[in-house]
C-alpha positions as CSV (number, residue, x, y, z in Angstrom):
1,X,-20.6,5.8,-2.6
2,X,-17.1,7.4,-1.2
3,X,-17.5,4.9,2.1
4,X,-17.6,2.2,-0.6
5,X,-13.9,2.8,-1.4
6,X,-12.8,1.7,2.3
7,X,-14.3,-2.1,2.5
8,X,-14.1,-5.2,4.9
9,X,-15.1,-8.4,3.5
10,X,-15.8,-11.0,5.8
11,X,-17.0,-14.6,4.9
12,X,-19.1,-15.3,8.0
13,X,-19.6,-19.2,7.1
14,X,-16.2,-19.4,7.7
15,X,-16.2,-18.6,11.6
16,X,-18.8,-21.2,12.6
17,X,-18.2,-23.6,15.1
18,X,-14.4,-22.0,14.6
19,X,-13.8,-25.0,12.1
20,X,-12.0,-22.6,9.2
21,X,-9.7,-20.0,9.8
22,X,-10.7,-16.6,9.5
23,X,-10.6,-14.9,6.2
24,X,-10.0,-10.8,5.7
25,X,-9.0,-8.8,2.7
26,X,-9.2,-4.5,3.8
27,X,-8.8,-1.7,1.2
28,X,-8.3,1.7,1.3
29,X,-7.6,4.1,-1.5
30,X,-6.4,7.2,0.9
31,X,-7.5,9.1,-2.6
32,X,-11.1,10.5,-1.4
33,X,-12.0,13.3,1.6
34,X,-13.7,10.0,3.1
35,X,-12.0,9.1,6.5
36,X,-14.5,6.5,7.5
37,X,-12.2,3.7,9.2
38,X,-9.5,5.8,9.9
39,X,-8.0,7.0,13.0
40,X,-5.7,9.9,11.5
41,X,-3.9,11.9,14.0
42,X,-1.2,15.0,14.8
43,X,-0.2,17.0,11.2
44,X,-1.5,14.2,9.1
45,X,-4.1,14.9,6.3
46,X,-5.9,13.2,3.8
47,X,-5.2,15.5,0.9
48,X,-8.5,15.6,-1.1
49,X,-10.1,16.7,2.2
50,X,-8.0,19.8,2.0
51,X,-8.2,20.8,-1.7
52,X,-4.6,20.0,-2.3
53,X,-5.9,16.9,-4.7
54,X,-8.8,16.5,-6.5
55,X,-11.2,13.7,-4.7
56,X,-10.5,11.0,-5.9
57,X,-7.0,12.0,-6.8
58,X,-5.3,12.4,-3.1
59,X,-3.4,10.8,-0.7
60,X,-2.8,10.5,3.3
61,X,-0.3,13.1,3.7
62,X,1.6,12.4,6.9
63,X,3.7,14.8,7.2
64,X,4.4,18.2,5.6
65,X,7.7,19.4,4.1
66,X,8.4,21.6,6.8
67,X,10.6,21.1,10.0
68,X,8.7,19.5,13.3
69,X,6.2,17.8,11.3
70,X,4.5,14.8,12.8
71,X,1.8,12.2,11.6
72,X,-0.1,9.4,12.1
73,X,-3.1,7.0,10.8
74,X,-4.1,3.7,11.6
75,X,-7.1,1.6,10.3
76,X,-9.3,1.0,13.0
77,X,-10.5,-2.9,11.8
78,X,-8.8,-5.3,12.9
79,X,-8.2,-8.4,11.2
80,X,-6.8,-12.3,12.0
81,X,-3.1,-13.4,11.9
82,X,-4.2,-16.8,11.8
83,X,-3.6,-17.1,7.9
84,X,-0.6,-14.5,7.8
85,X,-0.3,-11.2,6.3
86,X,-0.2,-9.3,3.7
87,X,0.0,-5.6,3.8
88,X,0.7,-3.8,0.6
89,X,1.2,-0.1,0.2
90,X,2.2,2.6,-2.0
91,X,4.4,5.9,-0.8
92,X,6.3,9.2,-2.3
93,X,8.8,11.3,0.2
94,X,9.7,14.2,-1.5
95,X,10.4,17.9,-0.7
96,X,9.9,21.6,-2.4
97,X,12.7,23.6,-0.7
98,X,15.9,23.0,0.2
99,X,16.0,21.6,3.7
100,X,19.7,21.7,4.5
101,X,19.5,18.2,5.9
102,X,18.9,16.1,2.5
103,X,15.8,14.8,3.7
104,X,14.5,13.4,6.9
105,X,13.3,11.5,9.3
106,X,11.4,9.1,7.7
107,X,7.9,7.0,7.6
108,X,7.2,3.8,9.5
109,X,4.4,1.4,8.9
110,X,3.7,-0.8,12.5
111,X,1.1,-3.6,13.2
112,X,0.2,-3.4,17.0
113,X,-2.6,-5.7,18.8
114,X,-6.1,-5.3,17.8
115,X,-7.5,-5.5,20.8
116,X,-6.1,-2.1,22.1
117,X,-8.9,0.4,22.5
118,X,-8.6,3.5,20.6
119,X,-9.1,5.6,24.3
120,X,-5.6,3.7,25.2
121,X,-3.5,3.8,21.7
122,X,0.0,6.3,22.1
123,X,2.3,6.3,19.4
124,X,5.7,6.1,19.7
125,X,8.5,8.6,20.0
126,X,8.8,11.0,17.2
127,X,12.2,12.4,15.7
128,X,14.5,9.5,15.0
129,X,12.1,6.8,16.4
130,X,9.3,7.5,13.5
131,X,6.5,7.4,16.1
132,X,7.0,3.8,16.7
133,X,10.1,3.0,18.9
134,X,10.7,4.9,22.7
135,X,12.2,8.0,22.9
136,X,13.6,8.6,26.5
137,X,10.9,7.9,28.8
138,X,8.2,7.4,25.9
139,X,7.5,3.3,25.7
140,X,6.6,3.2,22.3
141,X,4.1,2.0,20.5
142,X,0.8,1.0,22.1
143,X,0.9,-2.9,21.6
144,X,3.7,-2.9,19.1
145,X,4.5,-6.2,17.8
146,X,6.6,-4.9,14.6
147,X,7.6,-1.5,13.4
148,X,9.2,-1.3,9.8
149,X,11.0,2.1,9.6
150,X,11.6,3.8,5.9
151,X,14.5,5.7,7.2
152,X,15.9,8.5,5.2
153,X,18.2,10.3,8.3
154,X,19.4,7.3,9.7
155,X,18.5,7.6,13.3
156,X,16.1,4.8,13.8
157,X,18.4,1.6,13.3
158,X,20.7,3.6,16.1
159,X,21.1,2.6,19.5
160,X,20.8,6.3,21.1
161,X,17.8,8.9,22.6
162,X,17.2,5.8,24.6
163,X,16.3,3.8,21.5
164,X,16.7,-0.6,22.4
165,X,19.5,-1.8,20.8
166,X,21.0,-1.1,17.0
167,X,24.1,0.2,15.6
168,X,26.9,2.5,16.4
169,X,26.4,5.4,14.1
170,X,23.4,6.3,11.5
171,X,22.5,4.2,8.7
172,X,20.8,6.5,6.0
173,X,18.8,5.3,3.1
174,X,17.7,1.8,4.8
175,X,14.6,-0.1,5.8
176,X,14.5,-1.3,10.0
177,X,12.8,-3.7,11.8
178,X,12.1,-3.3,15.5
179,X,10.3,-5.7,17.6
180,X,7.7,-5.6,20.0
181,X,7.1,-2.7,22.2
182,X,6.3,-3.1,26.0
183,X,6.1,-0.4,29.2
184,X,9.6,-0.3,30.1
185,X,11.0,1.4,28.0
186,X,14.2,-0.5,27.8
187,X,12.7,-3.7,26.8
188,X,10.4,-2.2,24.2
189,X,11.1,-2.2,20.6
190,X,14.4,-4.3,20.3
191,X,16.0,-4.0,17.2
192,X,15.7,-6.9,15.2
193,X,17.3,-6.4,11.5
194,X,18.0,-3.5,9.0
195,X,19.2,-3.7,5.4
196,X,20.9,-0.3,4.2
197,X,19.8,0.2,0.2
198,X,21.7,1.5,-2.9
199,X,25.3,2.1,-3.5
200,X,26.6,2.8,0.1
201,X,30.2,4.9,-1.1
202,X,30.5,8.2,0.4
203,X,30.4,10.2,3.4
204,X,27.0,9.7,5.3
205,X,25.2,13.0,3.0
206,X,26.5,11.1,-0.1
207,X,24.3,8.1,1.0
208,X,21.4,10.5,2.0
209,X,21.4,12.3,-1.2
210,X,20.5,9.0,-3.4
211,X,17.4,8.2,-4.8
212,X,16.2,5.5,-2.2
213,X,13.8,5.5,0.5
214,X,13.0,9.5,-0.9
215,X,13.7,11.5,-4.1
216,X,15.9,13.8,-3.4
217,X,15.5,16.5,-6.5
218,X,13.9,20.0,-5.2
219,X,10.6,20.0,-7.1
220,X,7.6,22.6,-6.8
221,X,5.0,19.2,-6.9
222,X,4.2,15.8,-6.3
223,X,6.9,13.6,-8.5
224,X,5.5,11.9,-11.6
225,X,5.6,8.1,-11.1
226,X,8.0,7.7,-13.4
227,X,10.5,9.5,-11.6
228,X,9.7,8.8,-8.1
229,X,7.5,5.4,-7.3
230,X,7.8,3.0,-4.5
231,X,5.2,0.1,-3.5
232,X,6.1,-2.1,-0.8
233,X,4.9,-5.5,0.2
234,X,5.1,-6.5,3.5
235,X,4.7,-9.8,4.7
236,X,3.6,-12.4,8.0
237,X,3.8,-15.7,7.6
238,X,4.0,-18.3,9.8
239,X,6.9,-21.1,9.8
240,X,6.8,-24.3,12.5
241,X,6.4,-21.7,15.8
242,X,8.5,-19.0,13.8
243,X,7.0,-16.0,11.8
244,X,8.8,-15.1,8.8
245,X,9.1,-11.4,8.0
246,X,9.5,-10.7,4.8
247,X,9.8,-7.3,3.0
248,X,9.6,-6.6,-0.7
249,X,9.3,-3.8,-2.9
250,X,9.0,-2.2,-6.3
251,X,10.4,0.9,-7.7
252,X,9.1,3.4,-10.8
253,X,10.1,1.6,-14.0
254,X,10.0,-1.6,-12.6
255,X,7.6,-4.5,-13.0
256,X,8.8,-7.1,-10.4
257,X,9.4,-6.8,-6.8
258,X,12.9,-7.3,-4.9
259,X,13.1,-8.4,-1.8
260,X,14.9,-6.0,0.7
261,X,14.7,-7.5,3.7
262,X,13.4,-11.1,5.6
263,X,13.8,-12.1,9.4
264,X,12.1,-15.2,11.5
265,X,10.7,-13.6,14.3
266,X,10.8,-16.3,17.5
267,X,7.0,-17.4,18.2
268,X,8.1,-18.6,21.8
269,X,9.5,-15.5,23.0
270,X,7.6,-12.8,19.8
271,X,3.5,-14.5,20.0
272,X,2.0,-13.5,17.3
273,X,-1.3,-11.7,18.8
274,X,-4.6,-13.1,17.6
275,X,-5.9,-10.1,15.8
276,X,-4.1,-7.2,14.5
277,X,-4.0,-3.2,13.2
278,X,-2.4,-1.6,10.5
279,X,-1.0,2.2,11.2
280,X,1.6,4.5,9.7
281,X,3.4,7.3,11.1
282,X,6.2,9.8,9.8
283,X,8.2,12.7,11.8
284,X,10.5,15.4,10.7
285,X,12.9,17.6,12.4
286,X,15.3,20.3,11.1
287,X,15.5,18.0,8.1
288,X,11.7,17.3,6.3
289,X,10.4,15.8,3.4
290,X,6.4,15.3,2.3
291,X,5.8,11.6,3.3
292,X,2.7,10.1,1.3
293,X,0.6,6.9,1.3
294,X,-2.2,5.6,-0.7
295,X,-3.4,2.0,-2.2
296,X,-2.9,0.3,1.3
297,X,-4.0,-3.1,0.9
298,X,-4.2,-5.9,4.2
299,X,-5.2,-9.5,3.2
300,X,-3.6,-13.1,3.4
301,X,-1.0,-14.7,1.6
302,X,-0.5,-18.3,0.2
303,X,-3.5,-18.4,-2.1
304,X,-4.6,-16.6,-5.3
305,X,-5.5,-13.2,-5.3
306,X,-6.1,-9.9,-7.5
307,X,-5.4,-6.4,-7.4
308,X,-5.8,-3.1,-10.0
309,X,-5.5,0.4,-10.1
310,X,-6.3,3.0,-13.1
311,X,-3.9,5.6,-14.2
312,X,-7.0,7.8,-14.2
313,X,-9.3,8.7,-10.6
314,X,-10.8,10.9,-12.9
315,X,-12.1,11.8,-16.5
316,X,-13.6,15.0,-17.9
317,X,-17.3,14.4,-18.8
318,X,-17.1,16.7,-21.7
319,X,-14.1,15.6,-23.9
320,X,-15.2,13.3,-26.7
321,X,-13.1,11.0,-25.9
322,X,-11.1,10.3,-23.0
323,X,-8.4,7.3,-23.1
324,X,-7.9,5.5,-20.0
325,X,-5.6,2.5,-18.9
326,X,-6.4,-0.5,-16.2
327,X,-3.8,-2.3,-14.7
328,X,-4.6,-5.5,-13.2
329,X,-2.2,-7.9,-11.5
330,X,-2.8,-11.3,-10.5
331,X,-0.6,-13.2,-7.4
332,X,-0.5,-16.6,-7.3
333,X,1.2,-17.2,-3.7
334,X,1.0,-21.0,-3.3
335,X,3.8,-23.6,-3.8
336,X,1.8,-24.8,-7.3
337,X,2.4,-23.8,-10.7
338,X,-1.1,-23.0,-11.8
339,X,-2.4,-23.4,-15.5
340,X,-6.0,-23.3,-15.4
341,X,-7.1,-19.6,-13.6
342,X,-10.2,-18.4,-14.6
343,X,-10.7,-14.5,-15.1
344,X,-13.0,-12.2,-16.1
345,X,-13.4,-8.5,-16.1
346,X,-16.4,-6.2,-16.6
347,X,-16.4,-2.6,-17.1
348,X,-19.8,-1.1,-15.4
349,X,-21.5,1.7,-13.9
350,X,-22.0,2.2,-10.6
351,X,-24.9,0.0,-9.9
352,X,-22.9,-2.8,-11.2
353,X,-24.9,-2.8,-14.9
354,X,-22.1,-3.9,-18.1
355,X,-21.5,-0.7,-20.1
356,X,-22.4,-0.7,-23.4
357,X,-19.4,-0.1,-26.4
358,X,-21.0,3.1,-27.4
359,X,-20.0,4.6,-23.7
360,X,-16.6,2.8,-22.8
361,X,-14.7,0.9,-25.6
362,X,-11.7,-1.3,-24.8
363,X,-9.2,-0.9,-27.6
364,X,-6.3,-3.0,-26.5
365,X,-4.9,-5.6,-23.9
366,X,-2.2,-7.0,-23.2
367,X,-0.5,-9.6,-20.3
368,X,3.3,-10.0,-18.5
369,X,4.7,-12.0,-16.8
370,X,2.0,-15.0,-17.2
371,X,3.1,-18.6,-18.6
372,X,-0.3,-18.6,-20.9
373,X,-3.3,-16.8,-21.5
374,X,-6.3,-17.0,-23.9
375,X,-7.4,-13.8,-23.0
376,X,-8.2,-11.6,-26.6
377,X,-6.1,-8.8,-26.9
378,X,-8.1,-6.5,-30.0
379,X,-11.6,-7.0,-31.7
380,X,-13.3,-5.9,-28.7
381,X,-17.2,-6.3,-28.7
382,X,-18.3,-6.1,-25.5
383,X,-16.8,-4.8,-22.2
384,X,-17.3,-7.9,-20.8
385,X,-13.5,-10.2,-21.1
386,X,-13.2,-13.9,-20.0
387,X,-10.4,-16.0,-20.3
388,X,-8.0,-18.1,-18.9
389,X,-4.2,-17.6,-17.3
390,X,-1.0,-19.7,-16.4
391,X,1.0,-18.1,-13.4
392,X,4.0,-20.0,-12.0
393,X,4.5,-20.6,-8.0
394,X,5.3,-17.6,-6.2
395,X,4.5,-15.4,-8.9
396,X,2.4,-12.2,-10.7
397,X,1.0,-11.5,-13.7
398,X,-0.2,-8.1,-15.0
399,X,-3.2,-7.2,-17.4
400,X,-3.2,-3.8,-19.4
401,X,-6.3,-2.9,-20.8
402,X,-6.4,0.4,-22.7
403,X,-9.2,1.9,-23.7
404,X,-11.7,5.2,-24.6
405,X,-14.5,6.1,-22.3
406,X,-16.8,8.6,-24.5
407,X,-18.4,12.3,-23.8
408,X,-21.0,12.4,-20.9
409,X,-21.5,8.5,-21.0
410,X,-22.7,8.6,-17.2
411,X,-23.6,11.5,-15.3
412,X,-21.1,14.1,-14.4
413,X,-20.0,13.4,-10.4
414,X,-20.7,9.5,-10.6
415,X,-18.4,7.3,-11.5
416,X,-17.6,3.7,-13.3
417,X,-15.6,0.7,-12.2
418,X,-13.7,-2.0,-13.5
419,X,-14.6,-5.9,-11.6
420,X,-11.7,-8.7,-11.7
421,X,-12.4,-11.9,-10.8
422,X,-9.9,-15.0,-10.3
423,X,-10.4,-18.2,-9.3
424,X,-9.2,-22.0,-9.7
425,X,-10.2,-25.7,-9.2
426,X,-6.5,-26.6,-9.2
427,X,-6.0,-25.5,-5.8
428,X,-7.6,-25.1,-2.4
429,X,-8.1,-21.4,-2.2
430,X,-8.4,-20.5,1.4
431,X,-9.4,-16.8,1.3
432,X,-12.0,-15.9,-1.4
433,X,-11.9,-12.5,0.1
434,X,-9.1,-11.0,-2.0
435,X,-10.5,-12.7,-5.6
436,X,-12.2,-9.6,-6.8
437,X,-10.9,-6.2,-7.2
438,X,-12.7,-3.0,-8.1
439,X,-11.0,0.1,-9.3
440,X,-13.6,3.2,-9.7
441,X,-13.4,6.1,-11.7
442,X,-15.2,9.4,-11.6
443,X,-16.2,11.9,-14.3
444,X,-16.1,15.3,-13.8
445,X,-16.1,18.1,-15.4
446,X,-13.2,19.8,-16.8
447,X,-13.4,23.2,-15.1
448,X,-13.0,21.6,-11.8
449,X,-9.5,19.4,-13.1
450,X,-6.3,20.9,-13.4
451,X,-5.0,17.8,-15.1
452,X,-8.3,15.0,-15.5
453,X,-5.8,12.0,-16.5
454,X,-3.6,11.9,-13.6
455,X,-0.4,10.3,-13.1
456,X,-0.8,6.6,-11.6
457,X,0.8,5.8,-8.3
458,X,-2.1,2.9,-8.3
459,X,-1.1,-0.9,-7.9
């Protein structure tokens, strides 16, 4: 059942004869001990596997906050660029002592060629160059084409430690795009853009010491996603013989994203490979910081997708009744305002029956950011909701649904799911792979849960 969490969905009618481009849509909690799919490497841990969160509950820890910490994962599927990309994560930096430093280095998310064999994949340089760009006589990258950098120190938009091209001095607090990486190591990983976040006043500390790319309040845990949430959308999409790159993101409080950064990439001298991988990697030095990831999500843009996430991984099986909240969001990425989406959601067990009202009983739901919906919204008589959506170009919509799951309604250890479904005659969708989204949840028993309804970092 865990291995179920990490899926590849692949429409194989679509690669005959080569006629259609490719479809892909890869998910991966990060909350489980499961590391199927994974290539995890150096200090970095996935956080259930090492009792520091519940399964269910954890995240890929990449680094700890402690000095000399370095990390790494990367999914080992690879997946087409032929119809863009998506890749969508969440992250919290944070630290529980007093480093001296404010925080530091960073996290970087790259995409490097899928067809590098694992035997011949090297990250990076570490420090300053987040395990993606060279470091003195370190190259980079194995088949880097871009590395975003989440830079809380400053050092990897910098032209020094034999870093290719950048600024003058350190820019804390900002998000950095390098290019691709080669074997010399001054030609690999140019510098292509950065854009330096929040209120830039102040001496170079006073910049590190805001609330950007990490929090940066001393706290004995994890912060609560109200106080500390990022989720960050990072686009690939293709434009004449020019790739767009365009970054967005989304902060705690917030229900829209703001774009933080875009750049065209040239196709004639940048070639987009034919298949790609998603990694992430995060270093610290004398400075540190926790640096976390979860919910990462790789599909294709310019159609109509949907996502969700629970603000609970996990219930206790002997409360009468335990309240729970699911949060689905629907994209609709094309150029067409869209009035006519069909969706439907089922609550079910995990062998995909409909649960009955006397074991899981929705009480509420409610939408944002649609332009119509005949969805109901209270009266609830079965778990089973249909309905239709409007969603403007370029937009997303989000469905709440609040509700009570009831005392020992499955068996303690196994878990339940809620299944969305989209789909639309108005357009042409051309990947069906990202039109369903399953968010599971376990019950457990009590003894074994510090806190059973746990804060949501999920999408």
């Amino acid at each position: 059942m865990m291995k179920q969490i990490f899926k590849t969905i692949c429409v194989a009618l679509l690669f005959i004869w080569g006629m259609v481009p490719a479809q892909f849509t890869i998910t991966n909690t990060l909350k489980t001990s499961d590391a199927t799919g994974l290539k995890i490497g150096d200090n970095a841990t996935l956080t259930a596997a090492t009792g520091v969160d519940p399964n269910g509950s954890g995240w890929l820890r990449l680094t700890n906050s402690s000095p000399s910490q370095r990390g790494y994962m990367y999914v080992q599927q690879s997946f087409p660029t032929s119809l863009g990309i998506i890749a969508d994560f969440e992250y919290v930096t944070w630290r529980s002592s007093n480093d001296g430093y404010l925080g530091a280095d960073g996290l970087s998310l790259f995409l490097f060629d899928g067809s590098i064999p694992d035997a011949n994949f090297k990250l990076g340089g570490y420090g300053g160059s987040l395990g993606y760009a060279n470091t003195g006589n370190t190259p980079g990258l194995s088949g880097g084409y871009i590395g975003v950098g989440f830079d809380e120190y400053g050092n990897f938009a910098r032209a020094a430690e034999g870093r290719n091209g950048g600024t003058l001095g350190m820019v804390p607090n900002a998000i950095v795009l390098r290019g691709p990486t080669s074997a010399t190591p001054n030609a690999s990983n140019p510098y292509l853009t950065h854009t330096a976040l929040g209120n830039r006043t102040g001496n170079e500390n006073a910049i590190r010491a805001r609330d950007e790319i990490d929090y940066n309040t001393i706290v004995p845990s994890r912060p609560s996603p109200t106080a500390f949430y990022r989720r960050v959308q990072v686009y690939v999409t293709k434009s004449g013989n020019d790739y767009l790159i365009n970054i967005k993101w989304r902060k705690q409080n917030e229900t829209t994203f703001t774009e933080v950064l875009n750049y065209t990439m040239n196709g004639t001298t940048y070639p987009l490979p034919p298949t790609l991988r998603l990694g992430f990697a995060a270093s610290t030095g004398g400075g540190y910081n926790f640096h976390e990831i979860r919910n990462i999500l790789l599909t294709t843009p310019g159609n109509l997708r949907v996502d969700s996430g629970s603000n609970s991984a996990s219930l206790c099986n002997d409360i009468k009744e335990n309240p729970v909240t699911f949060s689905i969001e629907v994209s609709n990425d094309t150029a067409a305002n869209l009035a006519d989406i069909n969706f439907s959601n089922q609550i079910q067990d995990a062998a995909g029956n409909l649960l009955d009202i006397t074991k899981f009983k929705i009480t509420s739901l409610s939408t944002t950011g649609f332009t119509s919906s005949t969805l109901p919204t209270s009266n609830f008589t079965s778990n089973n909701i249909t309905g239709k959506l409007g969603l403007a170009s370029k937009s997303s919509g989000i469905i709440t649904i609040t509700a009570n799951y009831f005392k020992k309604s499955i068996p303690t250890n196994q878990s339940f799911k809620s299944v969305s479904t989209v789909n639309s005659t108005e357009i042409t969708d051309t990947d069906l792979t990202n039109n369903t989204a399953t968010t599971v949840v376990y019950a457990r028993k009590c003894s074994i849960i510090t806190n059973p309804s746990l804060p949501s970092y999920n999408k």
